[in-house]
C-alpha positions in Angstrom: 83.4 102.4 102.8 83.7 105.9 101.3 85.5 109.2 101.5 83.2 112.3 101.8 84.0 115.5 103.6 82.8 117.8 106.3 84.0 120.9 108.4 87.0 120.3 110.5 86.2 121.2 114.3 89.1 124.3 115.5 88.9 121.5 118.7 91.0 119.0 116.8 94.1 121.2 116.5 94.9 121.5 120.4 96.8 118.2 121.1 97.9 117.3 124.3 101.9 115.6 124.8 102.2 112.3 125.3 104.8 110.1 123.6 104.1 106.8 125.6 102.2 104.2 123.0 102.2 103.8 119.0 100.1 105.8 116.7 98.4 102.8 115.4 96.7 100.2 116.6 95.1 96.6 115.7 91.5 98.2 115.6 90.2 98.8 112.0 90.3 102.5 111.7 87.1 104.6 110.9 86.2 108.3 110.3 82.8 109.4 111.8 81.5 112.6 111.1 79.5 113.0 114.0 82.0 111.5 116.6 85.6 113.3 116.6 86.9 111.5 119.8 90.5 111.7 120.7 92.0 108.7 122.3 94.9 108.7 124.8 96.5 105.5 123.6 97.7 106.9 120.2 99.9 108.6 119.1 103.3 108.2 117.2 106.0 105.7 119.0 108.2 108.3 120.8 106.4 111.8 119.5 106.2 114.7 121.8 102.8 115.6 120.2 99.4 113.6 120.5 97.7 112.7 117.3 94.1 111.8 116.7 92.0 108.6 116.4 88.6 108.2 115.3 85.6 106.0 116.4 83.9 103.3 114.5 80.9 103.5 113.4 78.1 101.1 112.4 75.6 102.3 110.3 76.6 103.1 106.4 77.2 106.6 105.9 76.1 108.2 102.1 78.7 109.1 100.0 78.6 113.1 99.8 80.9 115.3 97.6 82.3 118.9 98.7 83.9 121.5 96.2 86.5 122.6 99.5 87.0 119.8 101.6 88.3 120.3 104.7 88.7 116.8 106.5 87.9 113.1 105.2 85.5 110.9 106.2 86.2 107.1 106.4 82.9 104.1 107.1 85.0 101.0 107.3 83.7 97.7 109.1 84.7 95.6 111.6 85.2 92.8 109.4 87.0 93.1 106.3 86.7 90.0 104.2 88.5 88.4 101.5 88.2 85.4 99.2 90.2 82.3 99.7 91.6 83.2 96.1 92.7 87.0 97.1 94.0 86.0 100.8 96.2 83.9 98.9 97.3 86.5 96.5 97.9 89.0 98.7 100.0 86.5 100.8 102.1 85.1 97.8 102.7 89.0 97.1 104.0 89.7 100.5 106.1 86.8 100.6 108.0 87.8 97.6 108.8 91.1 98.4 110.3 90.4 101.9 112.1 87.8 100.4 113.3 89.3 97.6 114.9 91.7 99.8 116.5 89.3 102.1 118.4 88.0 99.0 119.0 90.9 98.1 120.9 91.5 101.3 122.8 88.6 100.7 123.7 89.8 97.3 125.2 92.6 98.4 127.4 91.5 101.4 128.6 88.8 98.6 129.5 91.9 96.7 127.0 90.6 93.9 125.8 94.3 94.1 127.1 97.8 94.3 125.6 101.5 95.0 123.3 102.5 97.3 120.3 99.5 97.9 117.4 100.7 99.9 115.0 97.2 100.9 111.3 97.1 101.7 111.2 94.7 104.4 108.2 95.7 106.8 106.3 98.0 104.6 104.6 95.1 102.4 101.5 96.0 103.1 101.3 99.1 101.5 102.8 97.7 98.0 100.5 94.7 98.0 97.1 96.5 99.1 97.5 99.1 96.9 99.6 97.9 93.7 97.2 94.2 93.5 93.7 96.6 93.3 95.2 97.7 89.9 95.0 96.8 86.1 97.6 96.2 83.6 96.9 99.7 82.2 97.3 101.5 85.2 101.0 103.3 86.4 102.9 103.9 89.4 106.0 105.3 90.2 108.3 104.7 93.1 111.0 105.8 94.8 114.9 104.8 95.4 112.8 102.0 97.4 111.5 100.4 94.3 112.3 96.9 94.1 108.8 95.6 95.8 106.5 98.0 93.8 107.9 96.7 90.6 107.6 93.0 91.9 103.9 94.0 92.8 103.2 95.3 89.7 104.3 92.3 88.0 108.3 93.0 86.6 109.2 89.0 86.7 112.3 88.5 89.5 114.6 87.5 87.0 114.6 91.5 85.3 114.7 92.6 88.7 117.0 90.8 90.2 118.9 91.2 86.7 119.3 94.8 87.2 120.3 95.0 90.3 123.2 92.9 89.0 123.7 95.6 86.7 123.7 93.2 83.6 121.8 93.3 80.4 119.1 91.1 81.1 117.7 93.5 83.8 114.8 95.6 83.3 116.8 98.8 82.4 119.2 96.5 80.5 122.0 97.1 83.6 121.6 100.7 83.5 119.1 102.1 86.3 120.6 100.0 89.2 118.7 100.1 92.6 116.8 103.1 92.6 116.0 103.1 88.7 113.7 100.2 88.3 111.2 101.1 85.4 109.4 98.9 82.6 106.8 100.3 79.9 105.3 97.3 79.8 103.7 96.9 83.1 103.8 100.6 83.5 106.2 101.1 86.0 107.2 104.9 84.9 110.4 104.4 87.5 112.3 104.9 90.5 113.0 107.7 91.3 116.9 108.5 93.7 116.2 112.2 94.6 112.5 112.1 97.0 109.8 114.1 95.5 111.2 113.7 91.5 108.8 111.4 90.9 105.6 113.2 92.2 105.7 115.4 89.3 105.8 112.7 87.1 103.3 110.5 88.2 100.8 113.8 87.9 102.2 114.2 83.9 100.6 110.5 83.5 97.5 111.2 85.8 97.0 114.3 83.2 97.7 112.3 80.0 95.2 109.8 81.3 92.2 112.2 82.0 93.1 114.2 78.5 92.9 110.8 76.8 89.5 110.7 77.8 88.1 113.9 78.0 90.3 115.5 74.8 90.4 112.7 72.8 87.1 111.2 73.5 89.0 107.6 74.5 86.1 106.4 76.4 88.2 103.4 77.7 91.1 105.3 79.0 90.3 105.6 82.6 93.2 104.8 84.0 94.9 106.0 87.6 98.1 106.2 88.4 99.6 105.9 92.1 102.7 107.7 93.6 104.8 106.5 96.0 106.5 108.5 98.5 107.5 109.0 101.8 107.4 111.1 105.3 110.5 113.3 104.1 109.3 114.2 100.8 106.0 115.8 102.3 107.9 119.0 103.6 108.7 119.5 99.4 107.8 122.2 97.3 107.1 119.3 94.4 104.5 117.4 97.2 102.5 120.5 97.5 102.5 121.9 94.1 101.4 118.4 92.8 98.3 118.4 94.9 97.3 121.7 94.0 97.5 120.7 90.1 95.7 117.1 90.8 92.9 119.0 92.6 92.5 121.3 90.4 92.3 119.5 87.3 91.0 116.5 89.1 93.4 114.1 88.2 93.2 110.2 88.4 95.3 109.5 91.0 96.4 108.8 94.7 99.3 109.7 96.4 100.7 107.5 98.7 102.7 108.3 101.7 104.6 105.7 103.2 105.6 107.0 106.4 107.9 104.7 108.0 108.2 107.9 110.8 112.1 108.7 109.7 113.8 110.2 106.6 117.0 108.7 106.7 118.3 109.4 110.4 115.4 112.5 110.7 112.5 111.4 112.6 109.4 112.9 111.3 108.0 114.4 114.6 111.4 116.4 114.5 110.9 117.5 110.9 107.5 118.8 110.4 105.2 121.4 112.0 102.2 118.7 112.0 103.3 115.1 112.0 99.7 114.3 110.4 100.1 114.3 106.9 96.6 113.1 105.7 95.6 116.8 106.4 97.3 118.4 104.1 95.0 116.3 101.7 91.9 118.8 102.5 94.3 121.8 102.9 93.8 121.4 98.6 90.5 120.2 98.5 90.3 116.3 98.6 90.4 113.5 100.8 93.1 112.4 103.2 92.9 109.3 104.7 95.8 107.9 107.6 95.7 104.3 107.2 97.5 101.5 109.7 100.0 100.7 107.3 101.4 97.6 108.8 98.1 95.7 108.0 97.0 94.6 104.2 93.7 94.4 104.6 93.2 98.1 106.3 95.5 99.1 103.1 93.4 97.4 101.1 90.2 98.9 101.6 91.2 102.4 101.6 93.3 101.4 98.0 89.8 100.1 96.6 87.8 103.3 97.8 90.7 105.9 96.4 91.3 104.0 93.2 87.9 103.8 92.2 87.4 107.0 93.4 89.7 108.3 91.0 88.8 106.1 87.9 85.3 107.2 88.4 86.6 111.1 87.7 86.0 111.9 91.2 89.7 113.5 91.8 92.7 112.5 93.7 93.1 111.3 96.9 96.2 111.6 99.4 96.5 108.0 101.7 99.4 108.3 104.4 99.9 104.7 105.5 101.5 104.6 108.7 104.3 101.4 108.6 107.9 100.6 109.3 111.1 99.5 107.8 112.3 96.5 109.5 116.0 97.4 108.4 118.4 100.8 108.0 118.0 103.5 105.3 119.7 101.3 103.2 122.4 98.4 103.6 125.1 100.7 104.0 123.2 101.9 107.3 124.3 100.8 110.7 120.8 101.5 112.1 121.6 103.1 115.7 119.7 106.4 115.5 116.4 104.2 115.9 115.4 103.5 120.0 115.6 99.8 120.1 112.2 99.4 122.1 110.4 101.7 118.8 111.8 98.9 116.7 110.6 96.1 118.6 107.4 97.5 119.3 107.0 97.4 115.1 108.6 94.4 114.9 105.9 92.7 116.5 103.1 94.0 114.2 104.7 92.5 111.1 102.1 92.7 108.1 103.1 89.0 107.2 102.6 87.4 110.3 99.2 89.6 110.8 97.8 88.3 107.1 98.9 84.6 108.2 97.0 84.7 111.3 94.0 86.2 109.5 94.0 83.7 106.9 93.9 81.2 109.8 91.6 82.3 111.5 89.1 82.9 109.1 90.1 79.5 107.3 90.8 80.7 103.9 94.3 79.0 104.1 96.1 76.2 105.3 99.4 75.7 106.9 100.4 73.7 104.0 98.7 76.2 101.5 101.1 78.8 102.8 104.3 76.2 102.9 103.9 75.3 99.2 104.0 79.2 98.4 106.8 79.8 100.8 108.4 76.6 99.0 107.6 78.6 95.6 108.8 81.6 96.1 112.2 80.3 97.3 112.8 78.5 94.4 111.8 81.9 92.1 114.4 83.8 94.0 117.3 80.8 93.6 116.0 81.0 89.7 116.2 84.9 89.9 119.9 84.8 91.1 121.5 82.3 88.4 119.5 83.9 86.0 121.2 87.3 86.8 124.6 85.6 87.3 124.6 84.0 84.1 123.4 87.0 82.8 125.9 89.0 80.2 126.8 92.2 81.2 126.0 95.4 79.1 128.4 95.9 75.5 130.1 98.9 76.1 128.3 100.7 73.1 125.6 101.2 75.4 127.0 103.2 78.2 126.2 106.6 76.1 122.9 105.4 74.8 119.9 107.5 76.2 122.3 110.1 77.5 122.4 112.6 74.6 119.1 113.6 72.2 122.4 113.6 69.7 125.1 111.6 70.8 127.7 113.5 67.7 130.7 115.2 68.9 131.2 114.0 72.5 129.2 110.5 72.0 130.7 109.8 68.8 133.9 110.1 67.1 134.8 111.2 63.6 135.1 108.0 62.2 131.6 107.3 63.0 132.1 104.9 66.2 130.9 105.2 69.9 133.3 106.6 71.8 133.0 104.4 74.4 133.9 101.6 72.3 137.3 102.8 72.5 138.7 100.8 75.7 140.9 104.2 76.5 137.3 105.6 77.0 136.8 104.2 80.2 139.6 104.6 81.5 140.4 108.3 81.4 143.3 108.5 79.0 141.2 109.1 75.7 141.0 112.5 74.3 137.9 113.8 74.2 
């Protein structure tokens, strides 16, 4: 499989209405250079406009490079294998997420957790096809849903879990909450509560990676570094001026669009002027790739062609993954805006269940295999929980610490002391 360019036909951008079938399908999804072919079955779940789908093809196709891209080319075949060893990775991955969140959920109704907490579950598939193909040495950075890319990448469930307990042990120490995970050591550069912070950030590391190698003559830094965002943050000013920099300087790294089709209660066909957002990929010179997001190993391939892609100095690459939240915006959301037939229609192309079947069918995995990791996983998520409720909470000397460059004056008092040690601090009656 590889990503190449060639000229996009004027024929592709009259679309005819239908809104009667999904977007995606179960068919792996190819780009053909030869054979632009629009198909009546697809299109977005309940959009007024039609969007395209591409033939497979069968022969390889040569990997060619263009200095102004205009549309991506994907060769992917019809059977995309995995080891025994990797299907059960990816499975073990999945697991852990959706479950993660479902105690989360739990959690919170026990009032174990406060704020605003946005959960993964549906869109597991994205996390674990992309965020597995990396190395230790490579970054992401997430959004305000962030709790499954930071499992992914490695953050043990305890610090996890731990923070969103808001207690010391967590991987902010108690102070980033929800949509604030972040750890240097497994490069997880943060979530990120306001959509389309994080974009600019993830570029900063993309740049300090490429001027590692190519300033400092670090022959081993080749490092990428993926961003996470979704369908809402693509009408930004950040989204767009991010790709402009990346292509320019040809930065290691993919953005990632996980476009679960609404921004909070904002459907994405009623929010942007062209509900495909792969395109604007070639509207800045590289690659844009739409992906079926609610299937790992589709994910997967398209991760391993973009990563390397960009660790071989080859540029960036924006991926939209078409997938689905299986619950509201966050937990605080009643979910009624949705049409109950859009849900179950997604419902019943869970990434989980597809990976099971696959691992089946192909028989890379037994039914006890995947019990004995279900079995696991539980008892990491009961571990995660005491650990976190056990867990002290944060001294009060730490509320002002990495707020203020110099903490003097409103941080710290004349004798010397933390204000906030003061208990009066907390509760409005000190003087300040």
């Amino acid at each position: 499989m590889s990503f190449t360019a060639t000229k996009f036909s004027h024929s592709l951008l009259a679309v005819p209405v239908n809104s009667s079938s999904p977007r995606s399908n179960d068919k792996p999804l190819s780009f053909s250079s030869d054979l632009f072919k629009h198909n009546p079955s697809s299109s977005f779940l309940g959009s007024t406009q039609k969007l395209l789908r591409f033939n497979a093809i069968n022969k390889p196709f040569l990997h060619r490079r263009s200095s102004s891209p205009s549309a991506v080319l994907l060769q992917q075949t019809s059977n995309l294998l995995i080891t025994k060893e990797e299907g059960l990775v990816l499975y073990e991955d999945m697991v852990l997420g959706r479950s993660f969140e479902d105690k989360c959920a739990e959690m919170y109704y026990r009032g174990k957790m406060f704020g605003f907490v946005h959960l993964y579950n549906g869109q597991e598939a994205v996390s674990t096809g992309f965020i597995k193909y990396l190395r230790q040495e490579d970054c992401i950075v997430s959004t305000y849903r962030d709790h499954v890319h930071a499992l992914s990448k490695g953050v043990p469930s305890r610090a996890v879990m731990s923070e969103l307990f808001g207690k010391a042990t967590g991987c902010c120490r108690g102070q980033g909450g929800s949509m604030h995970m972040f750890s240097k050591e497994h490069n997880v550069l943060g979530g990120f509560a306001f959509i389309g912070e994080g974009i600019p950030v993830a570029t900063g590391a993309a740049f300090s990676m490429k001027y590692k190698r190519e300033v400092l003559n670090q022959a081993d830094s080749d490092n990428v570094t993926l961003a996470f965002f979704g369908d809402g943050t693509c009408n930004n000013g950040q989204f767009f001026e991010c790709l402009n920099m990346a292509a320019l300087w040809k930065l290691p790294i993919v953005f990632v669009v996980e476009n679960n089709l609404w921004a909070i209660g904002m459907s994405h066909i009623r929010a942007t002027s062209d509900p495909q957002i792969w395109k604007k990929g070639p509207a800045f010179g590289m690659p844009g790739v739409h992906v079926d997001g609610m299937d790992v190993l589709k994910v997967r391939e398209v991760a391993k062609e973009a990563i390397d892609r960009a660790r071989r100095g080859e540029g960036p690459t924006l991926v939209e993954c078409e997938t689905y939240r299986f619950r509201g915006h966050s937990l605080a959301d009643p979910d009624e805006l949705r049409n109950p037939a859009e849900k179950e229609h997604y419902a019943g192309r869970d990434p989980i269940t597809a990976l099971k079947k696959y691992l089946f069918e192909n028989k890379l995995a037994t039914e006890q295999e995947l019990k004995t990791i279900d079995k696991k996983i539980d008892e990491i998520l009961e571990d995660a929980v005491e650990f976190a409720e056990k867990s002290p909470q944060p001294p009060r000397s730490q509320l002002l610490e990495n707020v203020f460059a110099d903490p003097k004056g409103f941080g710290i008092g004349p004798d010397g002391r933390y204000r906030c040690e003061d208990p009066k601090f907390t509760e409005g009656t000190a003087h300040v």
